[in-house]
N, CA and C atoms as an extended XYZ file, in Angstrom:
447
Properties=species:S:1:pos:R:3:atomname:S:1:resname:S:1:resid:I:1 pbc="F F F"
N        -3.127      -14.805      -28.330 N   UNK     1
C        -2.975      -16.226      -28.566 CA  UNK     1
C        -4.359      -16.891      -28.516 C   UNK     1
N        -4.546      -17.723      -29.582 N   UNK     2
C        -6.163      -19.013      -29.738 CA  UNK     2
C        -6.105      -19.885      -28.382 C   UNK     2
N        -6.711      -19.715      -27.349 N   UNK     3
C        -6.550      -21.110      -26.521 CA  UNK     3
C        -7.977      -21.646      -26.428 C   UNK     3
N        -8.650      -21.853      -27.908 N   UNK     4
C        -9.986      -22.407      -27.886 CA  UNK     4
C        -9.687      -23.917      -27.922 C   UNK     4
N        -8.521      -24.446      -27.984 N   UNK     5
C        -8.586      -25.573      -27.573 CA  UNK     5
C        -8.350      -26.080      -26.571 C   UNK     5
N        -7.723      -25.010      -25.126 N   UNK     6
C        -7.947      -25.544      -24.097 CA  UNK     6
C        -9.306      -25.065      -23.262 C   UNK     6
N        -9.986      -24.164      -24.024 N   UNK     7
C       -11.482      -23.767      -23.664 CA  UNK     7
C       -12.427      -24.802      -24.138 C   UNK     7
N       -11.936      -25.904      -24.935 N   UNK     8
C       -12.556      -26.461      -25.334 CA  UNK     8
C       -12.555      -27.821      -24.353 C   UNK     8
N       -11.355      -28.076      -24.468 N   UNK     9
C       -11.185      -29.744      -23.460 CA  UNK     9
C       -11.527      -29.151      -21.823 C   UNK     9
N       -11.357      -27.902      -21.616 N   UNK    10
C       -12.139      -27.518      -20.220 CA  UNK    10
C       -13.553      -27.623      -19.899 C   UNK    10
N       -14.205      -27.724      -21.099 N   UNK    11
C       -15.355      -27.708      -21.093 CA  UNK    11
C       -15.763      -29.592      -21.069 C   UNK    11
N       -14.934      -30.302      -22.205 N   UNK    12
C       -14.923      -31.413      -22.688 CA  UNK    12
C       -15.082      -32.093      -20.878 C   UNK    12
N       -13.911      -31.730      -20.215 N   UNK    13
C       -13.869      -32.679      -18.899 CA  UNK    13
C       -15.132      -32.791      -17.834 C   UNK    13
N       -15.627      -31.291      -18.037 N   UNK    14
C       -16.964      -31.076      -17.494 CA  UNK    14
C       -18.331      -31.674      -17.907 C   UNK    14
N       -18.220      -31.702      -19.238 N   UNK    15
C       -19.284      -32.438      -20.225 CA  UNK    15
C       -19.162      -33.343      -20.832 C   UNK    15
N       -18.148      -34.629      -20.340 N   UNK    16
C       -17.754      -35.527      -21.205 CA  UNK    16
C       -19.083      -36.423      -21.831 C   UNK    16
N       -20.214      -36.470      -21.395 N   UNK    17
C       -21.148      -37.136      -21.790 CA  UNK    17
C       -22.078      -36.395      -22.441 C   UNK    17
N       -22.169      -35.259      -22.774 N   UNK    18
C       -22.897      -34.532      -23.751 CA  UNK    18
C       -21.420      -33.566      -24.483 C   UNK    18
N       -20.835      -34.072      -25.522 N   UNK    19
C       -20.029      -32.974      -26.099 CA  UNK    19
C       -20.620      -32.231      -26.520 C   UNK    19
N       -21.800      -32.097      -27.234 N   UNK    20
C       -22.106      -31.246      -28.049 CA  UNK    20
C       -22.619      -30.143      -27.031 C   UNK    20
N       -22.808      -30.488      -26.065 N   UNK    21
C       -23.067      -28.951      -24.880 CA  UNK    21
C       -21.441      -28.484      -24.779 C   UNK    21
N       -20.131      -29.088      -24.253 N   UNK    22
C       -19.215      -28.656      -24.673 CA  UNK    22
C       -19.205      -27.573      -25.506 C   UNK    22
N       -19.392      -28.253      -26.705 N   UNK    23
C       -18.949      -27.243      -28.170 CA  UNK    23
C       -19.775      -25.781      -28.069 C   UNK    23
N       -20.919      -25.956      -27.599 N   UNK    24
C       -21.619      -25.006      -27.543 CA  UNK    24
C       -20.937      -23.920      -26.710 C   UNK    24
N       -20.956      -24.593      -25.310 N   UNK    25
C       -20.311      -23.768      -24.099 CA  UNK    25
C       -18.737      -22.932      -24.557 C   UNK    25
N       -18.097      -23.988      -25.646 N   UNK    26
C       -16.859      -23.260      -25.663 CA  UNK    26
C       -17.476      -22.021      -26.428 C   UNK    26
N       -18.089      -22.078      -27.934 N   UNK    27
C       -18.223      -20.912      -29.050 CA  UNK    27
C       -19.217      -19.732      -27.545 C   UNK    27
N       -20.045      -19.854      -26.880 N   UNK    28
C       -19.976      -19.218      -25.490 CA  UNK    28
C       -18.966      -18.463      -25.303 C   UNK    28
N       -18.266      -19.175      -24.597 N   UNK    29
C       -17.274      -18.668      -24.075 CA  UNK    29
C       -15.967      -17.613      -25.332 C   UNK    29
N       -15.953      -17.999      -26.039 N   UNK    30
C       -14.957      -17.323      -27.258 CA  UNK    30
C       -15.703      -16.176      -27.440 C   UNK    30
N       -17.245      -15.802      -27.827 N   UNK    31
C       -17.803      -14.651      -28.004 CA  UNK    31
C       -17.679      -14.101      -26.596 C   UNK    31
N       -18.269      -14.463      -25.599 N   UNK    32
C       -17.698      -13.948      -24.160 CA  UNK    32
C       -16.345      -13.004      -23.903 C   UNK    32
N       -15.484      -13.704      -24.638 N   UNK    33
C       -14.013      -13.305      -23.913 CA  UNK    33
C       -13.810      -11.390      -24.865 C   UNK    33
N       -14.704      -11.354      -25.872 N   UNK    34
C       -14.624       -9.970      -26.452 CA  UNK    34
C       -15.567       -9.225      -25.331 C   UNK    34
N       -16.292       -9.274      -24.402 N   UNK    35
C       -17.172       -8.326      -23.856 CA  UNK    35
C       -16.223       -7.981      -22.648 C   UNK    35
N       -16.154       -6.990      -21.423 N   UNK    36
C       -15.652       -6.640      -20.234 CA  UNK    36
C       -16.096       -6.713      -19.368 C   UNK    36
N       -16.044       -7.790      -18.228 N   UNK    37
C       -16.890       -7.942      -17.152 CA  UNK    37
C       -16.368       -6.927      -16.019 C   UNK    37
N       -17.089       -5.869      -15.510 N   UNK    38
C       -16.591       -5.155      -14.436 CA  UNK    38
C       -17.394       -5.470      -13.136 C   UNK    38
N       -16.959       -5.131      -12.176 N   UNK    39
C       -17.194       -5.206      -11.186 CA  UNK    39
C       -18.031       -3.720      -10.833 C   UNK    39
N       -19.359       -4.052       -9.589 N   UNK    40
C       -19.125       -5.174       -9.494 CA  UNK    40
C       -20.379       -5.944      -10.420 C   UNK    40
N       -20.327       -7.940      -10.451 N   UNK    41
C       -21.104       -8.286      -11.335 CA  UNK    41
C       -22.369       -9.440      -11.057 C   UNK    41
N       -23.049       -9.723      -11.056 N   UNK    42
C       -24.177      -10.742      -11.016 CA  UNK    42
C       -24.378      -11.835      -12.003 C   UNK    42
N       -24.780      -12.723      -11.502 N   UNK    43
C       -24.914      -13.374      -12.386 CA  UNK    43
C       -26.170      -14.442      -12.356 C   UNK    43
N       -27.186      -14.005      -13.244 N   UNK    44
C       -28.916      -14.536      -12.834 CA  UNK    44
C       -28.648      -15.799      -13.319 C   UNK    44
N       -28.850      -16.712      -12.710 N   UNK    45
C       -29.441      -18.343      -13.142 CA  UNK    45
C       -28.140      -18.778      -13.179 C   UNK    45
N       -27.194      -18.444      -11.988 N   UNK    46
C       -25.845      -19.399      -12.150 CA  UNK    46
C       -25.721      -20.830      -12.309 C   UNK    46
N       -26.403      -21.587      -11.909 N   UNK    47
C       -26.691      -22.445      -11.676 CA  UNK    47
C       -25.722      -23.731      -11.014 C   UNK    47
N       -25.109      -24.385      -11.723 N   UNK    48
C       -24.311      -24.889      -10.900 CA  UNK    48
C       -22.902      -24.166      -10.660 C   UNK    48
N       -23.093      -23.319      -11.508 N   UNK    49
C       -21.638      -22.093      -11.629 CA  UNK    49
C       -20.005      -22.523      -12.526 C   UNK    49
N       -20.480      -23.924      -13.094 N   UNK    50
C       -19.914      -24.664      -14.105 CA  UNK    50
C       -19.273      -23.674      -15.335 C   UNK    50
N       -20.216      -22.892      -15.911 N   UNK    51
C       -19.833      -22.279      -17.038 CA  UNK    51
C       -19.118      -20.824      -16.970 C   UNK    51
N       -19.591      -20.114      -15.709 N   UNK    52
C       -18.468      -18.887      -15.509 CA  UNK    52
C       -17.280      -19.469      -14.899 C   UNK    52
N       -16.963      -20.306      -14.104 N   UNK    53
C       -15.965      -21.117      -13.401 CA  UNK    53
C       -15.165      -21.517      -14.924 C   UNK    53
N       -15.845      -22.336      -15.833 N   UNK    54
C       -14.787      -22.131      -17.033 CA  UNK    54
C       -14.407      -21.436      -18.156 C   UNK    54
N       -15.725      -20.396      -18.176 N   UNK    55
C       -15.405      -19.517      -18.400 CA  UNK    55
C       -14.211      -18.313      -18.382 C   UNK    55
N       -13.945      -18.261      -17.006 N   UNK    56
C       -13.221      -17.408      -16.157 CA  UNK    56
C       -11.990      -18.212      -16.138 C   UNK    56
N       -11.735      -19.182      -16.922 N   UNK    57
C       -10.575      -19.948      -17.113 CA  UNK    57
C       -10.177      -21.208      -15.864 C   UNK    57
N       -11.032      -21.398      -15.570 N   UNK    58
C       -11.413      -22.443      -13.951 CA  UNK    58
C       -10.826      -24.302      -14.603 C   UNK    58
N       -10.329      -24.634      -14.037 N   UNK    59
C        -9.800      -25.585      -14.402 CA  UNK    59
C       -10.252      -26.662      -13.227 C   UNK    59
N       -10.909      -27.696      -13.498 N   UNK    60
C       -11.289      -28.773      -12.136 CA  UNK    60
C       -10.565      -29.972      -12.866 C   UNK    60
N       -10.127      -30.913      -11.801 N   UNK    61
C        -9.574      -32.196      -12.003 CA  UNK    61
C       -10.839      -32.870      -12.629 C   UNK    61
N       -10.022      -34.426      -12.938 N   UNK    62
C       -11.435      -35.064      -13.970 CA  UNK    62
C       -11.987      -35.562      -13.083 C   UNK    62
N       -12.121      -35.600      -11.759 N   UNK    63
C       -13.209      -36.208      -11.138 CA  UNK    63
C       -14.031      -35.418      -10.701 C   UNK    63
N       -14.734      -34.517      -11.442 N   UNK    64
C       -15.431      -33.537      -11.394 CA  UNK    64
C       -16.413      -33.508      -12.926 C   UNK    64
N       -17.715      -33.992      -12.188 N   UNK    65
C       -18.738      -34.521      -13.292 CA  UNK    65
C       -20.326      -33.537      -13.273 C   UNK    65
N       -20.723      -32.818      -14.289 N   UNK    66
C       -21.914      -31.686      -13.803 CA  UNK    66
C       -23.088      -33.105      -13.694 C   UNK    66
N       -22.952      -34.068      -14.436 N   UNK    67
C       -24.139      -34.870      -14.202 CA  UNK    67
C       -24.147      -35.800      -12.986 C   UNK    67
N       -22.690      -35.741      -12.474 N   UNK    68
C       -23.050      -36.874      -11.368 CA  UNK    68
C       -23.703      -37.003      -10.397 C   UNK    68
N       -24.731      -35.525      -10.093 N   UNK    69
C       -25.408      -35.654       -8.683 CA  UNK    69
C       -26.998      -35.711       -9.440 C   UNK    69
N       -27.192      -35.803      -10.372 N   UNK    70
C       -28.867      -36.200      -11.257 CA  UNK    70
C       -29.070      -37.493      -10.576 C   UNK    70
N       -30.588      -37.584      -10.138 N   UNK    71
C       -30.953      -38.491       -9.741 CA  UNK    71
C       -31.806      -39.577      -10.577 C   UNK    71
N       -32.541      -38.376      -10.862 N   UNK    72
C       -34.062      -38.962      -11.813 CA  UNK    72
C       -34.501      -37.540      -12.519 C   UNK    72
N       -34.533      -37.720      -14.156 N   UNK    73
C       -35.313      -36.873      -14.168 CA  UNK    73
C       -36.561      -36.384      -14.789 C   UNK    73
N       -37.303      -37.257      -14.100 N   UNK    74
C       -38.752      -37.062      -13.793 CA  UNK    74
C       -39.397      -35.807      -13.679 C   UNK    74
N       -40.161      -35.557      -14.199 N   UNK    75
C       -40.649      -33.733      -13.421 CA  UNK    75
C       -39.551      -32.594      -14.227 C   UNK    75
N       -38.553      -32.974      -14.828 N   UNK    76
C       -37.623      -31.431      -15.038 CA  UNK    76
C       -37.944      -30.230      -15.898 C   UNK    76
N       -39.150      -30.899      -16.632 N   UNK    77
C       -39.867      -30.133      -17.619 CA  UNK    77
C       -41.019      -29.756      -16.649 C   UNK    77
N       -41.213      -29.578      -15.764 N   UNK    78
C       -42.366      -29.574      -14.794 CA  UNK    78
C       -41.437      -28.566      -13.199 C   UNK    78
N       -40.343      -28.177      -13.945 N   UNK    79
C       -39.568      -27.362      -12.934 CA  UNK    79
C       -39.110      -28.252      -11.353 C   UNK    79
N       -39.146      -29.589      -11.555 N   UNK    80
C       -38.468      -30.202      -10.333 CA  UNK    80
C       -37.188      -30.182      -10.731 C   UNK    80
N       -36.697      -30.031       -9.197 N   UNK    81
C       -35.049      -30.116       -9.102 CA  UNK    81
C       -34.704      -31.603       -9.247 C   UNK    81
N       -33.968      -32.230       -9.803 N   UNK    82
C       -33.206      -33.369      -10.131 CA  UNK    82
C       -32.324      -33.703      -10.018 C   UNK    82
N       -31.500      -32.815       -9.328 N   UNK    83
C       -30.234      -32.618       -8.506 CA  UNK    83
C       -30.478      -33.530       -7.301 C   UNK    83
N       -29.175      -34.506       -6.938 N   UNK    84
C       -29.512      -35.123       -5.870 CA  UNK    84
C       -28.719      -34.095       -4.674 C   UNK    84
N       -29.658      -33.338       -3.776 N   UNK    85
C       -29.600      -32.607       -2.548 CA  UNK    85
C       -28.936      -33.081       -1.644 C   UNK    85
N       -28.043      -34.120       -1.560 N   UNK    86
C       -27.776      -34.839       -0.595 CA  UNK    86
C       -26.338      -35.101       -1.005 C   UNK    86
N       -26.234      -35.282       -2.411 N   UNK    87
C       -24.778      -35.405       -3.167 CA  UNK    87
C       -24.446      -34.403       -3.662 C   UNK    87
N       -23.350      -33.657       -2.818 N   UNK    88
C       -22.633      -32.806       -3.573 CA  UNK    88
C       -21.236      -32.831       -4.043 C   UNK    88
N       -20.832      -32.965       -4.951 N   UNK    89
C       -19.086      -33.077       -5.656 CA  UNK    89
C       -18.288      -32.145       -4.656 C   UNK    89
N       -17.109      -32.690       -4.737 N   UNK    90
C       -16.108      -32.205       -4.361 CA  UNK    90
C       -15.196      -31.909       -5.491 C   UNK    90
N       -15.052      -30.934       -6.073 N   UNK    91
C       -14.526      -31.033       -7.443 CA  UNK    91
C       -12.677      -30.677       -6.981 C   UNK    91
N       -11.513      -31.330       -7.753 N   UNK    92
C       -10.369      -30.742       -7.077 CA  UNK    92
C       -10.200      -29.462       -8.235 C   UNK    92
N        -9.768      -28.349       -7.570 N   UNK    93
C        -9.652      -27.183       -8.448 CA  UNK    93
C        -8.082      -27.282       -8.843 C   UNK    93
N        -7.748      -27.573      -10.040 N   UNK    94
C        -6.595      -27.016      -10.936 CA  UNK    94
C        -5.923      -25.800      -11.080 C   UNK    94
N        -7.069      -25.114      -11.295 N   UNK    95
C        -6.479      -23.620      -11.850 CA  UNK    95
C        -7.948      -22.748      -10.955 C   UNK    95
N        -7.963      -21.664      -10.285 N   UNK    96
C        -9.033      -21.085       -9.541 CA  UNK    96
C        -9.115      -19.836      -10.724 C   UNK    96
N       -10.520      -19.793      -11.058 N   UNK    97
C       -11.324      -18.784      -12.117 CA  UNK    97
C       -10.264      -17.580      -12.308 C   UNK    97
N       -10.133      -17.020      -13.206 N   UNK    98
C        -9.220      -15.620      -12.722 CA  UNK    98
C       -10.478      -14.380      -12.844 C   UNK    98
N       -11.815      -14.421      -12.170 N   UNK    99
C       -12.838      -13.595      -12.254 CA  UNK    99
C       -13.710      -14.277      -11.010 C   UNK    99
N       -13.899      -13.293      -10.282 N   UNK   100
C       -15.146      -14.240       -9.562 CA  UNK   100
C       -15.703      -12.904       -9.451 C   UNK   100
N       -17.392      -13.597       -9.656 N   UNK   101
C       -18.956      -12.724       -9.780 CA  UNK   101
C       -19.110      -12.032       -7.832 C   UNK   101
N       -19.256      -11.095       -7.490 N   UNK   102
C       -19.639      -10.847       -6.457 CA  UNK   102
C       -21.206      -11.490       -5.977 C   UNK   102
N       -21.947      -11.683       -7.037 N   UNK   103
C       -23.609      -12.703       -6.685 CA  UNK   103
C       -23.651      -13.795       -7.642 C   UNK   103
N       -23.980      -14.613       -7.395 N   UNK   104
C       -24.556      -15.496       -7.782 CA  UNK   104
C       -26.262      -15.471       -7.462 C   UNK   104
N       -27.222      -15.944       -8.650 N   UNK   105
C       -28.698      -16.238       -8.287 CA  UNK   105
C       -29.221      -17.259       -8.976 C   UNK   105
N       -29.667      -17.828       -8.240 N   UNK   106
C       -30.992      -19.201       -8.665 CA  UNK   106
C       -31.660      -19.656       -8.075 C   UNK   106
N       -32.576      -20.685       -8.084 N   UNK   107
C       -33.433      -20.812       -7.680 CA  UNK   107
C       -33.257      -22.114       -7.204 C   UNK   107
N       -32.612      -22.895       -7.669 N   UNK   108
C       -32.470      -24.159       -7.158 CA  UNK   108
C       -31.009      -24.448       -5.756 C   UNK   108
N       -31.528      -24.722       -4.759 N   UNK   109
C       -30.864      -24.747       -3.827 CA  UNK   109
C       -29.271      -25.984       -4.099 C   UNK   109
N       -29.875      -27.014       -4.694 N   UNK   110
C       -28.846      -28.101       -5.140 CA  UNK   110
C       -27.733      -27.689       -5.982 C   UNK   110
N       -27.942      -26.707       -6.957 N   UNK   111
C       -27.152      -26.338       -7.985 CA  UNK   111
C       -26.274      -25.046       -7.216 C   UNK   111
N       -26.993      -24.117       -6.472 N   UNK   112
C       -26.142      -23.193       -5.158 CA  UNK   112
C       -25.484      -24.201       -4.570 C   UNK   112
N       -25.103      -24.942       -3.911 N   UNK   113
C       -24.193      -25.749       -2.891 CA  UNK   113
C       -22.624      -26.491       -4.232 C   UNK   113
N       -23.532      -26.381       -5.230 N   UNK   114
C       -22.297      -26.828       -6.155 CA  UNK   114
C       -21.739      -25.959       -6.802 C   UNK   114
N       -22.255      -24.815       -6.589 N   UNK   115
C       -21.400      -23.293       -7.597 CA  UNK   115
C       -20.636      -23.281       -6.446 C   UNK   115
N       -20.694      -23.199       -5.115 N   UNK   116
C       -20.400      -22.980       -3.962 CA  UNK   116
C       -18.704      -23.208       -3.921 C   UNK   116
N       -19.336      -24.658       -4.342 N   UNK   117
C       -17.826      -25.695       -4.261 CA  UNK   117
C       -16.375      -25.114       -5.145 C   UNK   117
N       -17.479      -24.142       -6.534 N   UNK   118
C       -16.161      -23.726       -7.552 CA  UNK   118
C       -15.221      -22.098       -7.086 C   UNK   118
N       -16.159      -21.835       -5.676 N   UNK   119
C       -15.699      -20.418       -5.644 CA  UNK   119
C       -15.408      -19.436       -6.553 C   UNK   119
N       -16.645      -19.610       -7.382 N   UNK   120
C       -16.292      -18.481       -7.962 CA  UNK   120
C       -17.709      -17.348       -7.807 C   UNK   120
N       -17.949      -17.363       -6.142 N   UNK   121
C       -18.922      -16.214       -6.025 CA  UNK   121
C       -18.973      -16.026       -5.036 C   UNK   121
N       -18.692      -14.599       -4.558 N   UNK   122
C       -18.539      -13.983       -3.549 CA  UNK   122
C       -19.564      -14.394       -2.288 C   UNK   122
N       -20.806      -14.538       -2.852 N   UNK   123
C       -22.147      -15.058       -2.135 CA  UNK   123
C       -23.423      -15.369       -3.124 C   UNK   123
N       -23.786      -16.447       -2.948 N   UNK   124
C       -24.640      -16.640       -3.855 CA  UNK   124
C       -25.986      -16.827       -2.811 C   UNK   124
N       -27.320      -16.511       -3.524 N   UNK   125
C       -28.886      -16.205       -2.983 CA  UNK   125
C       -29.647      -17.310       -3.844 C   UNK   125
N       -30.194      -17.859       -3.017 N   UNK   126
C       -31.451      -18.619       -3.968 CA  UNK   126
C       -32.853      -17.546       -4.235 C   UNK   126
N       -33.015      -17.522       -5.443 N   UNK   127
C       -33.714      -16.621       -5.267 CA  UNK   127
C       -35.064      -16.744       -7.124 C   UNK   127
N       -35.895      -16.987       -7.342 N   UNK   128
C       -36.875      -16.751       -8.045 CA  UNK   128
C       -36.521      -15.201       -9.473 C   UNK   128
N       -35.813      -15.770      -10.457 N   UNK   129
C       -35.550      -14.679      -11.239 CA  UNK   129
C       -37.061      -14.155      -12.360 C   UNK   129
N       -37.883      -14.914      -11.786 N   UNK   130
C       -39.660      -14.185      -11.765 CA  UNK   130
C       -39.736      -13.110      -11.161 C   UNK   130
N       -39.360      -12.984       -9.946 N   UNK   131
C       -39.874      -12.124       -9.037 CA  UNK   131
C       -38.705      -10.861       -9.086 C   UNK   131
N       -39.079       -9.802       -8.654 N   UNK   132
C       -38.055       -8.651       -8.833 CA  UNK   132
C       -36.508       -8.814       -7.953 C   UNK   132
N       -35.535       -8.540       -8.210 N   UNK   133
C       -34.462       -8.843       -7.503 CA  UNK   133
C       -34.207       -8.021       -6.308 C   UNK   133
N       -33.609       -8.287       -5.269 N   UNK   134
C       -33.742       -7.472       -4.200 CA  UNK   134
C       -32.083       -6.733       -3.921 C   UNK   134
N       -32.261       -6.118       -4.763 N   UNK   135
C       -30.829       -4.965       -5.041 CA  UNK   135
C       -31.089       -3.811       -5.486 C   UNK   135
N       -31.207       -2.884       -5.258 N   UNK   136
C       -30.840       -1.131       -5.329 CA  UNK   136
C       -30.850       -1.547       -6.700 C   UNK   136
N       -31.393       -0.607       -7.316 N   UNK   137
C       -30.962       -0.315       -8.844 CA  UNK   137
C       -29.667        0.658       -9.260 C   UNK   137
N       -29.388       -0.019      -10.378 N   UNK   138
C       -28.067        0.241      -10.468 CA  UNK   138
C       -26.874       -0.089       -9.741 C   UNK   138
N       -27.175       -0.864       -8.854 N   UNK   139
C       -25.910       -1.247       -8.434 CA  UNK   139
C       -24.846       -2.569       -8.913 C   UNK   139
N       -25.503       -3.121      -10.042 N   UNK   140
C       -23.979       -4.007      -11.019 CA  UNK   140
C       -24.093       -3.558      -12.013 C   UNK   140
N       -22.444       -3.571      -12.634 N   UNK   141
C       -21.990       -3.155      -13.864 CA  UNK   141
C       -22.564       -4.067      -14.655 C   UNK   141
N       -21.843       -4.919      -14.306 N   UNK   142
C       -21.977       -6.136      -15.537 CA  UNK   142
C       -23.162       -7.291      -14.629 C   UNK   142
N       -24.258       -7.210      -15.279 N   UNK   143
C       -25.531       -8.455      -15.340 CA  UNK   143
C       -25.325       -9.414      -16.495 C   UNK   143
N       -24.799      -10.592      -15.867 N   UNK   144
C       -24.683      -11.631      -16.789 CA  UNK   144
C       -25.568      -13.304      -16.822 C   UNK   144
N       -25.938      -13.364      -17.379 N   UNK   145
C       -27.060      -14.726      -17.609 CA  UNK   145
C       -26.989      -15.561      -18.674 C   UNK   145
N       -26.088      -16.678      -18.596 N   UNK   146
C       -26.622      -17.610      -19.538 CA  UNK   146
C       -27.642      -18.620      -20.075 C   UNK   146
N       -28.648      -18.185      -18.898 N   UNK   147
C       -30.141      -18.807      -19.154 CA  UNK   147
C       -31.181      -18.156      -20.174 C   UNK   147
N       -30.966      -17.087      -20.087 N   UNK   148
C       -32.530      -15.923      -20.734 CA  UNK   148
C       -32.201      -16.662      -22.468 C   UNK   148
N       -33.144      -17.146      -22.915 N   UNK   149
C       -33.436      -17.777      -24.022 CA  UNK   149
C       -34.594      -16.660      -24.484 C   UNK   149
């Protein structure tokens, strides 16, 4: 069954002020749903953990906004966090992911406290995806990143 249109308004509720990241995130997610995530899995540059959370079919009530804790953003091209550290959402969960990542990694501490909130990671590390990762090799199946451009 097509449920790119509720992959789509899942995304829509999350991004109501940029659709066109929506649209993006859904065609994401539709090529996504052909690959096999096994366990166990990682996931570099989770960031706020927004997109595997709907990915993974995660459903949050509408008072659940990825921009509402931006403060200023001054510096973001200059690698400052712009996340307000102090505000974190309480998002109400609808539907809980039917996948959760055993790691989460990033670097920004603000955006960890809000993946936090979606449970969908076993434990997440702040951690510099410059620097080498501090895990045994070979030990995840599936390495997943929607940052590496």
């Amino acid at each position: 069954m097509d449920n790119t249109n509720e992959i789509l308004q899942n995304f829509l509720n999350i991004h109501w002020i940029r659709p066109e990241v929506a649209m993006w995130r859904t065609l994401d997610s539709i090529q996504l749903k052909k690959i096999q995530f096994k366990k166990p899995m990682i996931d570099l540059g989770c960031g706020d953990g927004t997109f595997s959370f709907t990915n993974f079919e995660g459903k949050t009530g509408l008072n659940f906004d990825v921009y509402g804790t931006i403060k200023n953003t001054k510096g973001f091209f200059q690698g400052k966090d712009i996340q307000n550290q102090k505000s974190i959402l309480k998002p109400t969960i609808i539907k809980k992911a039917n996948n959760v990542f055993d790691v989460g990694v990033d670097w920004k501490k603000s955006l960890l406290d809000k993946a936090n909130e979606l449970q969908t990671y076993q434990s997440l590390q702040k951690h510099d995806l410059n620097k080498p990762l501090l895990f045994p090799d070979e030990k995840f199946q599936t390495i997943f990143s929607n940052i590496f451009y």
